[in-house]
Steps between C-alpha positions, in 0.01 A plus 500: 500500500173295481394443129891581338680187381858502362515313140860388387599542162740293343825642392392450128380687190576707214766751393374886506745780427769277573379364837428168565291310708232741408106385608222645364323612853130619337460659132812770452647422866799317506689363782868574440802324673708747670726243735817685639328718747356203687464131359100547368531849429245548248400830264148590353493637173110656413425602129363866504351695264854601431669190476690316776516554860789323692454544889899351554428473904806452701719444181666841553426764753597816316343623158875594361515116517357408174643853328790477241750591640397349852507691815461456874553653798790306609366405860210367334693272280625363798165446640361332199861256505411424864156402433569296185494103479643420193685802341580331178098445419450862652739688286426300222121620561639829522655537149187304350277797684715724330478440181157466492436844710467694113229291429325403834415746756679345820429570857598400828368444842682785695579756321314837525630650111355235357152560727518840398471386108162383540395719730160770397621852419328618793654245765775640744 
């Protein structure tokens, strides 16, 4: 990985849809904190043409997730229990994802419905 450095951010910054912690990365990216999932879990938020763009990572792996009412398969809420390090700061992540989900369009990183979303008409 010649030429790629890592560059720590502090765990500081500003408040941003009720998230805290929040860094501005470059003009409209944001880094979001997203710990639960794994200690430095971290979100990206983008500003589109169409407002904001939440790419949630790990936070969740299934799009019922940040829906109202939730859902999950239930062998996949196991799964994401298993993997957590801190379920108090992931859950509490959670519910702060889902409130914001009617006025930020959030993603994650492994589910295929929410691939599908931004997908071209013409994609299979």
């Amino acid at each position: 990985m010649a030429g790629r450095r890592l560059v720590p951010h502090d765990p500081t910054g500003e408040a941003w849809e009720g998230f805290e912690g929040v860094r501005e990365l470059l003009p409209d990216v944001l880094l979001v904190p997203l710990v639960g999932h794994t200690r430095g879990h971290t979100g990206v938020a983008v500003r589109t043409g169409d407002g904001w763009l939440l790419h949630a990572g790990d936070a969740y792996f299934h799009h019922g997730r940040p829906a109202t009412p939730p859902h999950i398969p239930v062998g996949l809420a196991g799964f994401e229990r298993r993997m957590q390090t801190i379920a108090e700061l992931r859950l509490a992540n959670l519910a702060r994802l889902r409130e914001v989900a009617d006025r930020v369009t959030v993603v994650n990183a492994h589910d295929a419905a929410h691939l599908r979303r931004f997908a071209p008409a013409h994609a299979s």
